[in-house]
TIVO-726885 format. One record per atom (N, C-alpha, C, O): atom name; chain; residue number from 1; x, y, z. Coordinates in Angstrom, 3 decimals. Atoms other than C-alpha are relative to their C-alpha. Last residue first. Layout:
BEGIN
 name chain resi     east    north       up
   CA     A  NUM        X        Y        Z
...
# end
This chain:
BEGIN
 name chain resi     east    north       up
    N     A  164    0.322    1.079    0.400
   CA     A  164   64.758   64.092   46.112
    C     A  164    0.328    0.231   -1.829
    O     A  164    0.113   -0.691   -2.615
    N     A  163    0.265   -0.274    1.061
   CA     A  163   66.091   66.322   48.274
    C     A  163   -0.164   -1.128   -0.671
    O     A  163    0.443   -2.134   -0.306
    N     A  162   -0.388    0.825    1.276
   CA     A  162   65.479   65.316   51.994
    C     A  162   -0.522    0.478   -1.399
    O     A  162   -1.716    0.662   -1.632
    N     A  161    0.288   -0.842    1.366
   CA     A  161   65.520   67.405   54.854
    C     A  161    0.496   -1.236   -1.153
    O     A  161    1.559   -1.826   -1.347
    N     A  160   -0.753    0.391    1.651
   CA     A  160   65.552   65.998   58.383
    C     A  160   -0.323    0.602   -0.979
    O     A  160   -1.307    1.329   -0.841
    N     A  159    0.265   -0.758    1.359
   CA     A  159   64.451   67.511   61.854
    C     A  159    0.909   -1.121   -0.629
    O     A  159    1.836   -1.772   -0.146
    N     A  158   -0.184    1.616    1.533
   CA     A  158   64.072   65.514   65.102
    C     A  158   -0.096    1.235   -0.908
    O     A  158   -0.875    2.151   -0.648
    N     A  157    0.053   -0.678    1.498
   CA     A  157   64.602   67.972   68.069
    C     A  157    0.091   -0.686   -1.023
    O     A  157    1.173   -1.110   -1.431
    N     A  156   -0.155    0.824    0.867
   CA     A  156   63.837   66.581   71.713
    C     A  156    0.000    0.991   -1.009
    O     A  156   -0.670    2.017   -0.892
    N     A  155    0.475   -0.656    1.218
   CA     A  155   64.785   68.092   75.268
    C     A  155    0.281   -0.937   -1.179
    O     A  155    1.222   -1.730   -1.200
    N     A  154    1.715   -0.883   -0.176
   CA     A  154   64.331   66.825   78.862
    C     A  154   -0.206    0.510   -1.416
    O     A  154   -1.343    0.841   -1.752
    N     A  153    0.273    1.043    0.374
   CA     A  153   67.905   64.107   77.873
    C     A  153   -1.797    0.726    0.353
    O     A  153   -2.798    0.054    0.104
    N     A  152    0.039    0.470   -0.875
   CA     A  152   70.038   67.272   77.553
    C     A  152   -1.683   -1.253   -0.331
    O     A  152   -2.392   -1.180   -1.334
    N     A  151   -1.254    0.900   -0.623
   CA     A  151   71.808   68.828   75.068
    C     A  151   -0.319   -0.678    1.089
    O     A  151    0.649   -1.021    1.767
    N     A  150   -0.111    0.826   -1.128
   CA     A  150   68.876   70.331   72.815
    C     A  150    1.641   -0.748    0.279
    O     A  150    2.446   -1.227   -0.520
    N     A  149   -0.010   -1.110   -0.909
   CA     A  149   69.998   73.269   70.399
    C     A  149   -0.561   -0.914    1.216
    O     A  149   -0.319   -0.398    2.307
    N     A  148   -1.050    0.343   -0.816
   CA     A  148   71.099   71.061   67.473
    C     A  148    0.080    1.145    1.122
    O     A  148    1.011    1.945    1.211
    N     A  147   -0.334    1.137    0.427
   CA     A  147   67.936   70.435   65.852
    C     A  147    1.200   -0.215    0.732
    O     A  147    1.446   -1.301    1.257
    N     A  146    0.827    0.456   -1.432
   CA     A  146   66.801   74.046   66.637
    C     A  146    0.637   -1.935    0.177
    O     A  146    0.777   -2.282    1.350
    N     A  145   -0.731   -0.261   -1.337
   CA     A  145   69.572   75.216   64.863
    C     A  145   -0.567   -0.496    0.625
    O     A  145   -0.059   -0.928    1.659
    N     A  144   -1.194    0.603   -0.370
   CA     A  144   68.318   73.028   61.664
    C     A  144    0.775    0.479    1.341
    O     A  144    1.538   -0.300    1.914
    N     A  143    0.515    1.024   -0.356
   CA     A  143   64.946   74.368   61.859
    C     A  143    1.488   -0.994    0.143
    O     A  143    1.634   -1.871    0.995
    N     A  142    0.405    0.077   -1.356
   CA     A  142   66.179   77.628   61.751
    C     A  142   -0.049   -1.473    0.466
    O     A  142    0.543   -1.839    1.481
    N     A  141   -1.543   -0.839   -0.955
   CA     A  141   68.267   77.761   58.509
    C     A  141   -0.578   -0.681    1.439
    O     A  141   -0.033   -1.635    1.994
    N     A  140   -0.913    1.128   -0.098
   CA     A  140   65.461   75.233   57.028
    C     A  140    1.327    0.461    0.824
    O     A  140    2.119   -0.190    1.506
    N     A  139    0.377    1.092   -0.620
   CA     A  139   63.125   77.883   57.559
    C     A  139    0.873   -1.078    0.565
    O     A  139    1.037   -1.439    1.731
    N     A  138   -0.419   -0.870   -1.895
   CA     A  138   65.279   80.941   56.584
    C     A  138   -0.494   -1.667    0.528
    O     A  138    0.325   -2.449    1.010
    N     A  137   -1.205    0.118   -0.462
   CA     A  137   65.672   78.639   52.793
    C     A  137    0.304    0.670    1.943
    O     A  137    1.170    0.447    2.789
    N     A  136   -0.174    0.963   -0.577
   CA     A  136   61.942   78.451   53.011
    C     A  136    1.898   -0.589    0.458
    O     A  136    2.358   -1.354    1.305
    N     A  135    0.699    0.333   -1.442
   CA     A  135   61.412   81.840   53.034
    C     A  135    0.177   -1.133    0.601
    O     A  135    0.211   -1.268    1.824
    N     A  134   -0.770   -0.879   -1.043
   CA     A  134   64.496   82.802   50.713
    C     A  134   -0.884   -0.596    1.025
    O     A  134   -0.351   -1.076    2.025
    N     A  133    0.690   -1.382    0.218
   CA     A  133   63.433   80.116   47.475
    C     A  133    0.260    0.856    1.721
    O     A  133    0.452   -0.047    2.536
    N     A  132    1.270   -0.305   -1.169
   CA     A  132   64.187   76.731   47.699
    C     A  132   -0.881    1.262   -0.471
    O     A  132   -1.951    1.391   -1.065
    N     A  131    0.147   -1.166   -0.079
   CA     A  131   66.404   76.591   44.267
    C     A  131   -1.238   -0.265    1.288
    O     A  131   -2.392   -0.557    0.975
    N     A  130    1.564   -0.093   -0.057
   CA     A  130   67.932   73.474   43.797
    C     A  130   -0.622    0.909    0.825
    O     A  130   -0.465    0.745    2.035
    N     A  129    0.879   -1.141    0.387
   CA     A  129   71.389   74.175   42.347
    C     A  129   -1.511   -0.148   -0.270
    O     A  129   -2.196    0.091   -1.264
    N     A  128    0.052   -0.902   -1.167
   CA     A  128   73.298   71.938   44.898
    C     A  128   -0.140    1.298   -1.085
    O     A  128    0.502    2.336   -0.921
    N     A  127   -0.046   -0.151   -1.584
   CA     A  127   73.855   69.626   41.891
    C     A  127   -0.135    1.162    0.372
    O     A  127    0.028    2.084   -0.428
    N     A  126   -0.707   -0.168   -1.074
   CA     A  126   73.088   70.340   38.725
    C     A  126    0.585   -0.059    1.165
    O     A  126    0.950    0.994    1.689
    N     A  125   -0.364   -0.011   -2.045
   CA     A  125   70.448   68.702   36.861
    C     A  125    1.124    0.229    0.077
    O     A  125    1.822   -0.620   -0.479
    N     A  124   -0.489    1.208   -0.339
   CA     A  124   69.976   69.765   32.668
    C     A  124   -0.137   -0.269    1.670
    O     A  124   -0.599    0.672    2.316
    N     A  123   -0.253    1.088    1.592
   CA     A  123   67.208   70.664   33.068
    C     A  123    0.845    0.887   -0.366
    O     A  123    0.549    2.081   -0.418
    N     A  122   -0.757   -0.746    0.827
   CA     A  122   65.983   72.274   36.136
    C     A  122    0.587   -0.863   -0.676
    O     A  122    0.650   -2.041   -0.322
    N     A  121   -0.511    0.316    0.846
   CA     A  121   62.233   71.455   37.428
    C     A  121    1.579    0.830   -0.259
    O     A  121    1.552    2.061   -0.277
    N     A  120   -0.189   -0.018    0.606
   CA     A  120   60.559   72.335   40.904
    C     A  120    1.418   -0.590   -1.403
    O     A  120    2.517   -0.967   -0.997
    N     A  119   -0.355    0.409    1.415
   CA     A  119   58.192   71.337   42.702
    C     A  119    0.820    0.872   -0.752
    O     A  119    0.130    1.818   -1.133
    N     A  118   -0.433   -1.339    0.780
   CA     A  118   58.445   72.015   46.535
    C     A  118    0.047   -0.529   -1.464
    O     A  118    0.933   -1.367   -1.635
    N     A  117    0.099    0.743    1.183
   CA     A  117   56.435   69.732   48.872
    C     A  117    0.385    1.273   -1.060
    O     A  117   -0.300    2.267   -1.298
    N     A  116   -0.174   -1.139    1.083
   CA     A  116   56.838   70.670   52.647
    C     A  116    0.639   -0.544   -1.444
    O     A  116    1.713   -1.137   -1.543
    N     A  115   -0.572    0.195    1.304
   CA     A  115   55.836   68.239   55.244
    C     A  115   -0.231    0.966   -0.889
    O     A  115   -1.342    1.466   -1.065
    N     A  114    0.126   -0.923    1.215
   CA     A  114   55.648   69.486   58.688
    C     A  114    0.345   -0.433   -1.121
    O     A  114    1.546   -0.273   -1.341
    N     A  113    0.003    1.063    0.948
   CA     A  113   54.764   67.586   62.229
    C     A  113   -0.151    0.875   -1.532
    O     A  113   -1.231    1.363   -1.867
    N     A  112    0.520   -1.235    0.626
   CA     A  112   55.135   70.319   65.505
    C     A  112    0.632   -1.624   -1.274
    O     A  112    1.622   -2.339   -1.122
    N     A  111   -0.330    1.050    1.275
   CA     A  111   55.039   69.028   68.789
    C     A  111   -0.424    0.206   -1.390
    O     A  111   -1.603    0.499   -1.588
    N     A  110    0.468   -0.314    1.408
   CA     A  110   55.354   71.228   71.471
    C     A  110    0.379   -0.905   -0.745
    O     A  110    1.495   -1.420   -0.801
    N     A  109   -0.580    0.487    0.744
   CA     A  109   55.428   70.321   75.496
    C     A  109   -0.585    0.245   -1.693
    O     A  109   -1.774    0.108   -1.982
    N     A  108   -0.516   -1.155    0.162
   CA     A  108   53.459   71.828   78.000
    C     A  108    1.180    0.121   -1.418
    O     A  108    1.643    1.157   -1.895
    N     A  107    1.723   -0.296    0.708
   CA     A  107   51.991   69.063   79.238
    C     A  107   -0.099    1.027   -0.960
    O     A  107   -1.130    1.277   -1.584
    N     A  106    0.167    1.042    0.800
   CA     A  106   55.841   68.048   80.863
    C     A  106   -1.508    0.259   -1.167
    O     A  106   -1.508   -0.277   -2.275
    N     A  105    0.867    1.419   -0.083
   CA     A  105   55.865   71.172   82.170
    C     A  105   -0.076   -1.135   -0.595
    O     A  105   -0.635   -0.920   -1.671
    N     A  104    1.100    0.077    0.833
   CA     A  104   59.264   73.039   81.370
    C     A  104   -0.784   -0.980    0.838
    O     A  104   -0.322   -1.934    1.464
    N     A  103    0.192    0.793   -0.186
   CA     A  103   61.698   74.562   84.320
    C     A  103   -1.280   -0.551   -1.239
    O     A  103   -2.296    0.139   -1.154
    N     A  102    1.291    0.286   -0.831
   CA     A  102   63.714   77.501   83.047
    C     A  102   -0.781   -1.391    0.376
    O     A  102   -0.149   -2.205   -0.298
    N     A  101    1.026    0.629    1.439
   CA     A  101   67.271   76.912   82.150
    C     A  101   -1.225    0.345    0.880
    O     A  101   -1.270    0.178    2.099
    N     A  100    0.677   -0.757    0.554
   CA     A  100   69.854   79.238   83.897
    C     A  100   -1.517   -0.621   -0.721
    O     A  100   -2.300   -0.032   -1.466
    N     A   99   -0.160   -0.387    1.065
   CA     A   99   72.329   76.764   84.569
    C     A   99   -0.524    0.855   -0.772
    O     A   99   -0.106    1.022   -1.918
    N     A   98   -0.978   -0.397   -0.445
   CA     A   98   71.563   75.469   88.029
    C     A   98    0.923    1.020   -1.802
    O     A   98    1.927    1.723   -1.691
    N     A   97   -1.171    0.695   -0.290
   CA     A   97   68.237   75.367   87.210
    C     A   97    1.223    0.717    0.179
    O     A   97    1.325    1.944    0.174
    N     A   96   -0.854    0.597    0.394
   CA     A   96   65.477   77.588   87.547
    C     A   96    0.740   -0.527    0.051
    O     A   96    1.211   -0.285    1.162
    N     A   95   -1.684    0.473   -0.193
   CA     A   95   62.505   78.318   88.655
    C     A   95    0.694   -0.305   -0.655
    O     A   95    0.202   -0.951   -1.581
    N     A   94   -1.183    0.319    1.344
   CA     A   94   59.362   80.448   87.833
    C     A   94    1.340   -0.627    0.687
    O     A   94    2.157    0.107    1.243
    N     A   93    0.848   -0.092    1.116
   CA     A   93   56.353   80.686   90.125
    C     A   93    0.844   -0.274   -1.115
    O     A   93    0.457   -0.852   -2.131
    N     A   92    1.323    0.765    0.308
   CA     A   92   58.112   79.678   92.966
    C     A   92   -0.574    0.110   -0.763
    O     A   92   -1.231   -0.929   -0.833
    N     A   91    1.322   -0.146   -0.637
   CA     A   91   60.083   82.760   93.026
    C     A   91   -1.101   -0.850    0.182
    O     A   91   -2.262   -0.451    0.273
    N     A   90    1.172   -0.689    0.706
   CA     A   90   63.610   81.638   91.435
    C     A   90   -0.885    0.322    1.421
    O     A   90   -0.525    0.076    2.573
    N     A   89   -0.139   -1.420   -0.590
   CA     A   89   66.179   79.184   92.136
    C     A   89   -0.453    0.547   -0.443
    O     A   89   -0.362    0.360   -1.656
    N     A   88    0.916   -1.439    0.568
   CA     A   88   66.556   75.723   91.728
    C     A   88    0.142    1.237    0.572
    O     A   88    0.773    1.498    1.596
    N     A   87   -0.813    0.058    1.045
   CA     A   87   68.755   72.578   92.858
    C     A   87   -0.375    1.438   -1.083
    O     A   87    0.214    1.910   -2.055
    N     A   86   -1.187    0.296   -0.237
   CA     A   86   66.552   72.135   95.974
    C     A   86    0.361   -0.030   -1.351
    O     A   86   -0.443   -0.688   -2.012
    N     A   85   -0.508    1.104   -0.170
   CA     A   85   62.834   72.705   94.587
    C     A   85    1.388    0.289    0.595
    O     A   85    1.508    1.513    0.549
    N     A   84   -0.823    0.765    0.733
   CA     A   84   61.775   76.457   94.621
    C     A   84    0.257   -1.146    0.316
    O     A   84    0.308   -1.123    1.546
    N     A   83   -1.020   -0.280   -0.763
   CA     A   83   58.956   77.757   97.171
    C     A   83    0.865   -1.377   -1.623
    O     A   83    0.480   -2.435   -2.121
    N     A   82   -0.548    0.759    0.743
   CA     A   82   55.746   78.557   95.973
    C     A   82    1.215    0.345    0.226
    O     A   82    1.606    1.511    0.281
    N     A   81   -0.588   -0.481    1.075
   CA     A   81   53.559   80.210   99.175
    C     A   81    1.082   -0.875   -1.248
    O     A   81    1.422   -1.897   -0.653
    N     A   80   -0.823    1.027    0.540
   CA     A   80   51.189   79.423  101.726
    C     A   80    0.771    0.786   -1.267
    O     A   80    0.291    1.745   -1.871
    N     A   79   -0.308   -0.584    0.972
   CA     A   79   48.984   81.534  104.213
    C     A   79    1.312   -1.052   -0.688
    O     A   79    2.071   -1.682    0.048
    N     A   78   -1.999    0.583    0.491
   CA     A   78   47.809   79.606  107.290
    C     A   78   -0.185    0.596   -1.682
    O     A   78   -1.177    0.340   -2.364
    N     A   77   -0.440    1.133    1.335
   CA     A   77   44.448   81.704  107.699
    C     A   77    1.102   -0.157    0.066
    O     A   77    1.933    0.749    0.116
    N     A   76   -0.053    1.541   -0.380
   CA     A   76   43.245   83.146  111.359
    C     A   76    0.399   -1.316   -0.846
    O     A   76    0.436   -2.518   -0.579
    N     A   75    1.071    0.085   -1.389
   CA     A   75   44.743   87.026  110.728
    C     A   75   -0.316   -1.592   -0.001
    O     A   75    0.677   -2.272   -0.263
    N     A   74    0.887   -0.933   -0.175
   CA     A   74   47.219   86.205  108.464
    C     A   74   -1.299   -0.064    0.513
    O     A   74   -2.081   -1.015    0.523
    N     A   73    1.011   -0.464   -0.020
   CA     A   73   49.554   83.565  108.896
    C     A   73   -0.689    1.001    0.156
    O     A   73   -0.621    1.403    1.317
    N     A   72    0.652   -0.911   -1.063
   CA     A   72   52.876   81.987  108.285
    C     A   72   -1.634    0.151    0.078
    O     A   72   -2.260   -0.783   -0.423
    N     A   71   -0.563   -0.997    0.099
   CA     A   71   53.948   80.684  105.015
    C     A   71   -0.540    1.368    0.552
    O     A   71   -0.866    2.478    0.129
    N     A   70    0.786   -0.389   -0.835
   CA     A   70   53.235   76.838  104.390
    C     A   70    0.929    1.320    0.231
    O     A   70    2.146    1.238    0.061
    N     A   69   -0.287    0.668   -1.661
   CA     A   69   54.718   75.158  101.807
    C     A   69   -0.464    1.513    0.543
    O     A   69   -0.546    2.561   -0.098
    N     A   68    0.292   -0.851   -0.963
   CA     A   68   54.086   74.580   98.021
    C     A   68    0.217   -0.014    1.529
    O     A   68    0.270   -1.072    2.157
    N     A   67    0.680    0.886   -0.732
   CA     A   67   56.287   72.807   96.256
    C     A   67   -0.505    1.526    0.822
    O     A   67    0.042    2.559    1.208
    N     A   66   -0.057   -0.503   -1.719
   CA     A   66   58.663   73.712   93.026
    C     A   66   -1.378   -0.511    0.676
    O     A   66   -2.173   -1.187    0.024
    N     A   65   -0.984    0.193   -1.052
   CA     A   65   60.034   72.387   89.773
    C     A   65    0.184    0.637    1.518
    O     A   65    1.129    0.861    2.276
    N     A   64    0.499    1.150   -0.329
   CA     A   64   56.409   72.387   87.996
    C     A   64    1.073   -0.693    0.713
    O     A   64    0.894   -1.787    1.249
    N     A   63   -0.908    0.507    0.879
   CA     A   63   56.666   76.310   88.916
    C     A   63   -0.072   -2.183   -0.070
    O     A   63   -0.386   -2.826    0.931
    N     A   62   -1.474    0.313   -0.368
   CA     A   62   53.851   76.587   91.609
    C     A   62    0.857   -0.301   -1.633
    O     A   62    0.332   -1.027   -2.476
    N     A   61   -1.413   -1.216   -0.237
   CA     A   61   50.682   78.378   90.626
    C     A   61    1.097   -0.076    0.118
    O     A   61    1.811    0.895   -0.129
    N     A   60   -1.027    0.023    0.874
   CA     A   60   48.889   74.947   89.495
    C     A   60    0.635    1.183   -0.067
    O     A   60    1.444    1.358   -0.978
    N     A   59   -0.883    0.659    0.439
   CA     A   59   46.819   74.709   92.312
    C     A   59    1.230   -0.032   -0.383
    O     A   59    2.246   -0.232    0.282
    N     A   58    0.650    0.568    1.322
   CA     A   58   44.953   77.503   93.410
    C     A   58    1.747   -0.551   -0.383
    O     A   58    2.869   -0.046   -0.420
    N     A   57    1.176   -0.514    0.981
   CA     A   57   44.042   77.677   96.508
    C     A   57   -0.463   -0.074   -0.878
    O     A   57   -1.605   -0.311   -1.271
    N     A   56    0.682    0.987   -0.676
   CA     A   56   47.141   76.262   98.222
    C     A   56   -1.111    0.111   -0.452
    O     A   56   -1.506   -1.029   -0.697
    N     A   55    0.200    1.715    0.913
   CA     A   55   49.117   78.382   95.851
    C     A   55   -0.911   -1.758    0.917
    O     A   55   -0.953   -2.956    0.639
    N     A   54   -1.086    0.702   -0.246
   CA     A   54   47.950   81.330   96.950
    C     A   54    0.444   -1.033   -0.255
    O     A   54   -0.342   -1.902   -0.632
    N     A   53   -1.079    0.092    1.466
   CA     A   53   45.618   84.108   95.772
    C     A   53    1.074   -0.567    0.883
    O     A   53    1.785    0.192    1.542
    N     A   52   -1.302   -0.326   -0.614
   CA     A   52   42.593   82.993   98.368
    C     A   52    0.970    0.117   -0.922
    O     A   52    1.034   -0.838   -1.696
    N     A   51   -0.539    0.921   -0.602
   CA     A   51   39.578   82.615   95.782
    C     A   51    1.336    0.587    0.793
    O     A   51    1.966    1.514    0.284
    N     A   50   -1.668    0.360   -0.135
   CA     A   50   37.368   84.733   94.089
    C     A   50    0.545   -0.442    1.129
    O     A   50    0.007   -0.153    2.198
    N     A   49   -0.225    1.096   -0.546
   CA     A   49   34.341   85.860   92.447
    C     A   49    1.326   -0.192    0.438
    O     A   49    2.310    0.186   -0.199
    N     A   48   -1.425    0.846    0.719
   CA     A   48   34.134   89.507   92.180
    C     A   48    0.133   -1.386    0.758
    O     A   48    0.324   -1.503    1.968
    N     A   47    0.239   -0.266    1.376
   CA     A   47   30.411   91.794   92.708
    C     A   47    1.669   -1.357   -0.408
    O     A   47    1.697   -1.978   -1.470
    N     A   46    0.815    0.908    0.216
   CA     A   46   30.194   90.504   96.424
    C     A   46   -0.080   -0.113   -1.835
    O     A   46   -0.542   -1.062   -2.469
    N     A   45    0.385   -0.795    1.149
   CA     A   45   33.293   91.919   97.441
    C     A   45   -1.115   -1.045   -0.849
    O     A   45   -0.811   -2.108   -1.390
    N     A   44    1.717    0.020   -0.058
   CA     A   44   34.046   90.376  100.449
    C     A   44   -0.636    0.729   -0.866
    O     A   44   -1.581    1.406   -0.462
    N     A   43    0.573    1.137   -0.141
   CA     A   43   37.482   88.789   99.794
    C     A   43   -1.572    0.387   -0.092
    O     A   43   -2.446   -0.270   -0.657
    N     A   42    0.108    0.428   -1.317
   CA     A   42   39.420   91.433  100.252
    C     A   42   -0.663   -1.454    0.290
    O     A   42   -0.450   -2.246    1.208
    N     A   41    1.200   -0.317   -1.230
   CA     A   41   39.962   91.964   97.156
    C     A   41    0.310   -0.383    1.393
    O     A   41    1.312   -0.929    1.855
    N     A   40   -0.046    1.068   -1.294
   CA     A   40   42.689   91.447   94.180
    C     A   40   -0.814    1.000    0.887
    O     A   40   -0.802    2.229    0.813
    N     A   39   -0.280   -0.246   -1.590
   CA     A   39   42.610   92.609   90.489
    C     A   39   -0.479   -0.732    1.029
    O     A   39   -1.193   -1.727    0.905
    N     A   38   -1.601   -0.617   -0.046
   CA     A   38   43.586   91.830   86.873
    C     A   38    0.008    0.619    1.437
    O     A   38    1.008    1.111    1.959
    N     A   37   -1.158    0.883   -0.765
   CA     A   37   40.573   88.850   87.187
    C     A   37    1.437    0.974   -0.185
    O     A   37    2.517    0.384   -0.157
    N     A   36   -0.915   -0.620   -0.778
   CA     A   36   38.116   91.473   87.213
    C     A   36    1.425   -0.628    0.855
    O     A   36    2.091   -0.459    1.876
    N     A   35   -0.733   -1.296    0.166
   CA     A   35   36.439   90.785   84.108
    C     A   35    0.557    0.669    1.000
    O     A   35    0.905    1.829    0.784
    N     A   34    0.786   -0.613    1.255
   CA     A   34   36.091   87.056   85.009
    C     A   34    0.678    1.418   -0.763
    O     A   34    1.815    1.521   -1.223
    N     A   33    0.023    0.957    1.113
   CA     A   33   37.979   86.001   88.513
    C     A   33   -0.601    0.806   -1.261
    O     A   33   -0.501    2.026   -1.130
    N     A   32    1.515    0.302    0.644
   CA     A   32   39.143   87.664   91.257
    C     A   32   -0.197   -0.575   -1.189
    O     A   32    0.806   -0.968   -1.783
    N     A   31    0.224   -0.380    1.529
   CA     A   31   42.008   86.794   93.115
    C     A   31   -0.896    0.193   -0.513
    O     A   31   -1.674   -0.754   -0.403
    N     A   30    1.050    1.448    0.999
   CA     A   30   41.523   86.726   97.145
    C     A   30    0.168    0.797   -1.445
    O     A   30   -0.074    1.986   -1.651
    N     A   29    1.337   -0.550    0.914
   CA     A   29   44.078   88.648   99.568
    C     A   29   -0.341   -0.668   -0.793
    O     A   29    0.383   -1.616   -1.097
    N     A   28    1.627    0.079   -0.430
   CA     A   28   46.204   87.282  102.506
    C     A   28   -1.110    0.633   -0.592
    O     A   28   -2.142    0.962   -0.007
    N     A   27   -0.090    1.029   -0.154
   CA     A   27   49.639   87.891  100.609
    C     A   27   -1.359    0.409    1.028
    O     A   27   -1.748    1.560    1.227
    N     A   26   -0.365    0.357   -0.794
   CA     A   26   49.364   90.703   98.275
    C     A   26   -0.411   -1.011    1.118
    O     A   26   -1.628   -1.184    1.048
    N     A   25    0.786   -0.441   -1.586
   CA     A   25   47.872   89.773   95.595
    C     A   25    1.092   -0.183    0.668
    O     A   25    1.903   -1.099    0.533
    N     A   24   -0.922    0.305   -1.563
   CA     A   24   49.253   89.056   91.917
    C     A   24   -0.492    0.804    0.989
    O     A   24   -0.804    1.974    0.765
    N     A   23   -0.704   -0.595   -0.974
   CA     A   23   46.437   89.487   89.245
    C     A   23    0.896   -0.792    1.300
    O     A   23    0.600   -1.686    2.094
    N     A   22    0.828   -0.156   -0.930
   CA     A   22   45.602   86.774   86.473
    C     A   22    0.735    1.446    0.914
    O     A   22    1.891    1.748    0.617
    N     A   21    0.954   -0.909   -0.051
   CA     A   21   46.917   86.214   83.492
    C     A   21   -0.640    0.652    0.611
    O     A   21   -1.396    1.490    0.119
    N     A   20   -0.253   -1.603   -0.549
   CA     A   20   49.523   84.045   83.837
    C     A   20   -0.462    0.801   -0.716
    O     A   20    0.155    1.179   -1.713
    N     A   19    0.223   -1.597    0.579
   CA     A   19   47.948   80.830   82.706
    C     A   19    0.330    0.666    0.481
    O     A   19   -0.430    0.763    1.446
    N     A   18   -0.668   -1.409   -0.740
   CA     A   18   48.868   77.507   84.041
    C     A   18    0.195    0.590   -0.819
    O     A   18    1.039    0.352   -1.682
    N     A   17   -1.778    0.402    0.573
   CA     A   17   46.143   75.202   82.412
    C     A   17    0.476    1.230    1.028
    O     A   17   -0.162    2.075    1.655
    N     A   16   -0.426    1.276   -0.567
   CA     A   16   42.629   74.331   84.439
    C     A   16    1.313   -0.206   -0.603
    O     A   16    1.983   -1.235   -0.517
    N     A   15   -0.108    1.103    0.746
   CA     A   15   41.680   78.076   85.008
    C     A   15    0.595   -1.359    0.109
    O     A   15    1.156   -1.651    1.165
    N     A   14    1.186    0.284    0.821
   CA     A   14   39.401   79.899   86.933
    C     A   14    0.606   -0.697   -1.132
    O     A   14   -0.098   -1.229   -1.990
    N     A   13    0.561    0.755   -0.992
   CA     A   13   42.449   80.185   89.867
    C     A   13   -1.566   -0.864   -0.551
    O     A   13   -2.198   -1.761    0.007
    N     A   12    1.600   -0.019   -0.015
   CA     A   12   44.465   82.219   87.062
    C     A   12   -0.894   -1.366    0.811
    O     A   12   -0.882   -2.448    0.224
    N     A   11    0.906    0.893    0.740
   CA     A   11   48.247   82.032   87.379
    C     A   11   -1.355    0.018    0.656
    O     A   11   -1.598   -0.088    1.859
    N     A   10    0.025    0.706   -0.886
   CA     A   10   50.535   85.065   88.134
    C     A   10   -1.583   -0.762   -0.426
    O     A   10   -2.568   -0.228   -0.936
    N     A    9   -1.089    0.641   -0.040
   CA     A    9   51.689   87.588   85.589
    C     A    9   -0.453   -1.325    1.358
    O     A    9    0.571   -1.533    2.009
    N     A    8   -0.482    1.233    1.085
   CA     A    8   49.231   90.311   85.375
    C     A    8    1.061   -0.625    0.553
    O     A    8    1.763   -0.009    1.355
    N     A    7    1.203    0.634    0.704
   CA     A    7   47.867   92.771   87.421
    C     A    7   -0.910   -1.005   -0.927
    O     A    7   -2.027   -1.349   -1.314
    N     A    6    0.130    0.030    1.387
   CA     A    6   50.505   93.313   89.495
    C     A    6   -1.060   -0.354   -0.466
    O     A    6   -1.693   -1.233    0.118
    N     A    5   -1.601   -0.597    0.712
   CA     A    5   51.080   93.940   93.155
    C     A    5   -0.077    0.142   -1.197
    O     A    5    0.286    1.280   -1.495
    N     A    4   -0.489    0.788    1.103
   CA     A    4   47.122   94.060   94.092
    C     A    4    1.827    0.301   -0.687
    O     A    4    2.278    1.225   -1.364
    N     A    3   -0.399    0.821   -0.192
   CA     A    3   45.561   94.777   97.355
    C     A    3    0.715   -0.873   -1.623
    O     A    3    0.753   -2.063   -1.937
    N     A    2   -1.042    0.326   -1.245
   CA     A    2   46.281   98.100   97.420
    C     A    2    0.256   -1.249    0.075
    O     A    2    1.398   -1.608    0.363
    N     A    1    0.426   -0.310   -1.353
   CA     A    1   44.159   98.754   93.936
    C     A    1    1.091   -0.374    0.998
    O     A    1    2.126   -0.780    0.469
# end
C-alpha cells in the first residue's frame, strides 16, 4: 500500500528479539501486527493492531551501535528515527564500522559445543592415514577457518581436533 516502503526488513513491534520481518512505513505511519504485519496504516484501521513504525515505539529497531533521536514532526507527533553511533555508518537499522564489519548484539551471539566420535581401525598404524571420510574432512576444513577468522577482541573461535 502507500504507506508502506517494504514489506519486509525492519523490526517487528510484537516482538521481544530484533526480527526483520515486519513492514517499513513511511515516516508518520503505524506497523501492523499479526497477518498484516507486511503492511503499514494510518493508524485507524480497526481490523490491524499497531504501533507508530519508529524507533521510539518500538524499541529494539536501532542497530545495537546506534541511538534513537528525534526527527521532526508530523502533523502533532515528534517523529524519531535510528541514527548511527559516531565511528559508524549505515541507516540506523544496520551500522557499520569503520571497516565494513556489521555491528553484533551481544544476545545475539552463537555458541556451538560438538563432539565427534569416529571409530575406526587400521592395522598395522600409519601415520596421517586416518581416514575421516569427505563430510567430516569439509567440517574440519571449515571449522579451522573459522578459528582463524576472528582478529578482534568482539570475536571468539575455540576449535581443536584431537586424534587419538
Amino acid at each position: 500500500n502507500k504507506f508502506t516502503l517494504s514489506s519486509k526488513g525492519y523490526p517487528c513491534f510484537t516482538e521481544k528479539e530484533r526480527v526483520t520481518d515486519c513492514a517499513w512505513c513511511i515516516p508518520g505511519r503505524y506497523q501492523c501486527s499479526g497477518k498484516k504485519k507486511a503492511m503499514c496504516s494510518t493508524g485507524k484501521l480497526k481490523q490491524c493492531d499497531a504501533v507508530m513504525s519508529d524507533c521510539h515505539h518500538i524499541p529494539h529497531s536501532c542497530d545495537v551501535n546506534a541511538s534513537c533521536v528525534p526527527n521532526g514532526k508530523f502533523q502533532k507527533q515528534t517523529l524519531y528515527k535510528c541514527q548511527c553511533n559516531d565511528g559508524y555508518t549505515g541507516n540506523g537499522i544496520q551500522c557499520f564500522d569503520s571497516e565494513g564489519n556489521m555491528g553484533v548484539d551481544p544476545k545475539q551471539m552463537v555458541s556451538v559445543t560438538m563432539k565427534v566420535n569416529s571409530d575406526y581401525y587400521l592395522y598395522p598404524h600409519t601415520p596421517d592415514q586416518f581416514p575421516n571420510g569427505a563430510l567430516l574432512d569439509s567440517l574440519i576444513s571449515e571449522m579451522s577457518a573459522a578459528n582463524n577468522s576472528c582478529t578482534s577482541n568482539e570475536c571468539e573461535v575455540t576449535y581443536s581436533a584431537t586424534n587419538l
